[in-house]
N, C-alpha and C positions, 0 to 999 in steps of 0.2 A: 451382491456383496455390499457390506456397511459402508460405511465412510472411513476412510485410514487414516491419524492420526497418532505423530509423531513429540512424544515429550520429552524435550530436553533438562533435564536438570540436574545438579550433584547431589541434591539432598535430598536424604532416601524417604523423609517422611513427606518431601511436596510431592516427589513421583507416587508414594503410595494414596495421598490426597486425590491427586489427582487424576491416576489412574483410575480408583475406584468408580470417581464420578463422571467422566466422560465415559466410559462404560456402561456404569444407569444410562446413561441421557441416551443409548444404543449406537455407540461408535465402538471400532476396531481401537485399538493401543499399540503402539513400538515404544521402546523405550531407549535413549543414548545419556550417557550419565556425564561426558566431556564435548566439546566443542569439535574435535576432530571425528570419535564415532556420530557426531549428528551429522556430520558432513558425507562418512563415508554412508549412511544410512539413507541421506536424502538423493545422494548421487545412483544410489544403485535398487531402490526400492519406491516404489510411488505410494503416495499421501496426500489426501486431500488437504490438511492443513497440519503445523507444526508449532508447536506450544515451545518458546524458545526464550530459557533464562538468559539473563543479561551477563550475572557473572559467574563462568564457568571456568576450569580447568583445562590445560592445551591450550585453549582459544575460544575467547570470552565471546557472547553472543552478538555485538557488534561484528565482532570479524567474519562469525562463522554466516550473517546477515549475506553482509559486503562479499564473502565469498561464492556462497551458492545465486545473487541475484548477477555476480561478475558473467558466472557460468549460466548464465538462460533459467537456471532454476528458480519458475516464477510462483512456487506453492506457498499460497498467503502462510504467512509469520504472525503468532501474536507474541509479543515480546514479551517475556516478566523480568521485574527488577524490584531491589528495595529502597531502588532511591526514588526521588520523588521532585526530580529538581527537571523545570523546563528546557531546558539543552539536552537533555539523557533524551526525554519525549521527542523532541523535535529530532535528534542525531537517528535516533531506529526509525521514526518515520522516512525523514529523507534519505536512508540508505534502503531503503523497500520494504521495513517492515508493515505488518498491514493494520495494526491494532497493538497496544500499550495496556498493560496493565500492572499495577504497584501493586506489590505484597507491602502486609495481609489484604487478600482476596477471599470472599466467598466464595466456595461451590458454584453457588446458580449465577453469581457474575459470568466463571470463567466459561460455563455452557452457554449463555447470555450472549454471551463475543465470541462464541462459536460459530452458533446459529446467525450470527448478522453478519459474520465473515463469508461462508458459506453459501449466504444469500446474495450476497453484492458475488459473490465471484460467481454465481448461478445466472446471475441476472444478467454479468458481462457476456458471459457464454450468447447470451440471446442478441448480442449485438446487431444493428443494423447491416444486410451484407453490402447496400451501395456505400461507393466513397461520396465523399464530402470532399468539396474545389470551394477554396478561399485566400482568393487572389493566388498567391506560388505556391500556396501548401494546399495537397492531397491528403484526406485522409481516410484511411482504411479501414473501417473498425471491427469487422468477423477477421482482420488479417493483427490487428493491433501494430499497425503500421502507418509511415507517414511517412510525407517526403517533401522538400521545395526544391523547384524546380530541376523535378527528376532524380533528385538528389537524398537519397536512404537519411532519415534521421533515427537515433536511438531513445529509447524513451524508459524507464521504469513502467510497471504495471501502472502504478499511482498518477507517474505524469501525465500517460497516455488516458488514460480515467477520466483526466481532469479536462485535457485536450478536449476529449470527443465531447464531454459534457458542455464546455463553453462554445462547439463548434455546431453543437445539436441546440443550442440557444444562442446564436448568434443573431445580436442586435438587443438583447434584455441585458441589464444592469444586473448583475447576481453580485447578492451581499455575501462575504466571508462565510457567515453561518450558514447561509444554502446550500454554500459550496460543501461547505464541511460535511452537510447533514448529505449532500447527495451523493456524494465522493467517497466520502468516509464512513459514513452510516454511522456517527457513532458524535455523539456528545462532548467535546473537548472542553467545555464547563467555560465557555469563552475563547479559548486557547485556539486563534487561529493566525496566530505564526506560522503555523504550517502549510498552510494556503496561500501565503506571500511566499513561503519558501518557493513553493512546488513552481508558482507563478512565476518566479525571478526564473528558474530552473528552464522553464518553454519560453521563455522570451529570449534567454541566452541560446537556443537552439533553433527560434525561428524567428525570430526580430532580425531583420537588417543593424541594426542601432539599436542596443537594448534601453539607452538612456532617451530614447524618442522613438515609443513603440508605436507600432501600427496595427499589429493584430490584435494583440489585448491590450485595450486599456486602462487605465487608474480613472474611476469617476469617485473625487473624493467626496470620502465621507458616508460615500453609499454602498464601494466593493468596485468590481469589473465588470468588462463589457469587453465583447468576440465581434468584431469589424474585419468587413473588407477594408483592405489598406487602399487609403486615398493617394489617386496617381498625381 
């Protein structure tokens, strides 16, 4: 069986857009035209990924984000939207979405961030199955799980991404854009506020002190660095 592939949007001539051509490129199609059927569609049907407008009817594709990632449902999101403003970019990332894209879009863009969605969640699937011990925090990565000191922590798909990657190079300096390119797979044209987001986000869940970190550090000027915390 194909790939399943869920597109959310109101307007009948981007679903007809877009259906056409995710179809060539040999994917399956669903279709939900409000924010409430993408919900009840992703809650009762499975999808490799979901193509999800920003601004819909019932409930705008922020919420319906924020809602299915509340409920475990971790099926990568590419956002659309027609705005174009860095908070809209940075708000759908840091609520779980997995990829942003602004209308007008090409065709071969939106297959484009298909295929590199697809392949980062293929590639997570291959995860390492031993944990990883630094200093209180364990981490899990075939369980996409973690904890200090015995202690369950929560994580978005993205945080935890970012986790294992800075935990899987622990002791190198990785710059923004590394991060971006190995986390993200995807070119934010500079735009890496969202790798400080993600950062502030694990330091608030595994930092003693978020204002005097120990596990990740700030080496400025150059990005972060994954240390054992000095006793």
């Amino acid at each position: 069986m194909g790939k399943r592939i869920l597109i959310v949007d109101d307007e009948a001539s981007i679903v007809t857009l877009l259906k056409f051509n995710v179809e060539q490129a040999g994917y399956e199609t669903d279709v939900a035209y409000d924010g409430k059927e993408a919900i009840q569609k992703a809650e009762t049907s499975h999808y490799d990924l979901i193509i999800l407008d920003l601004m819909l009817p019932e409930m705008d594709g922020m919420e319906v984000c924020k809602h299915l990632r509340s409920n475990k449902i971790d099926t990568p999101i590419l956002m659309l939207t027609a705005k174009d403003e860095e908070l809209d970019k940075v708000l759908g990332l840091e609520i779980g979405a997995d990829d942003y894209l602004t209308k007008p879009f090409s065709p071969n863009e939106v297959i484009a961030r298909i295929k590199a969605i697809l392949r980062r969640v293929n590639k997570a699937g291959e995860l390492n199955s031993m944990s990883i011990q630094i200093g209180d925090l364990t981490i899990y990565p075939d369980r996409y799980e973690a904890e200090i000191k015995g202690e369950p922590l929560t994580f978005t798909r993205k945080e935890f991404e970012l986790l294992y990657y800075f935990a899987s190079h622990k002791g190198n300096v990785l710059s923004r854009d590394q991060l971006l390119s190995a986390v993200w797979n995807y070119d934010f044209v500079g735009d890496t506020r969202i790798v400080d987001v993600h950062v502030s986000h694990l330091r608030e869940k595994i930092e003693p002190d978020t204002k005097k970190p120990t596990y990740i550090k700030t080496i400025r000027g150059l990005g972060y660095k994954m240390e054992h915390p000095k006793l």
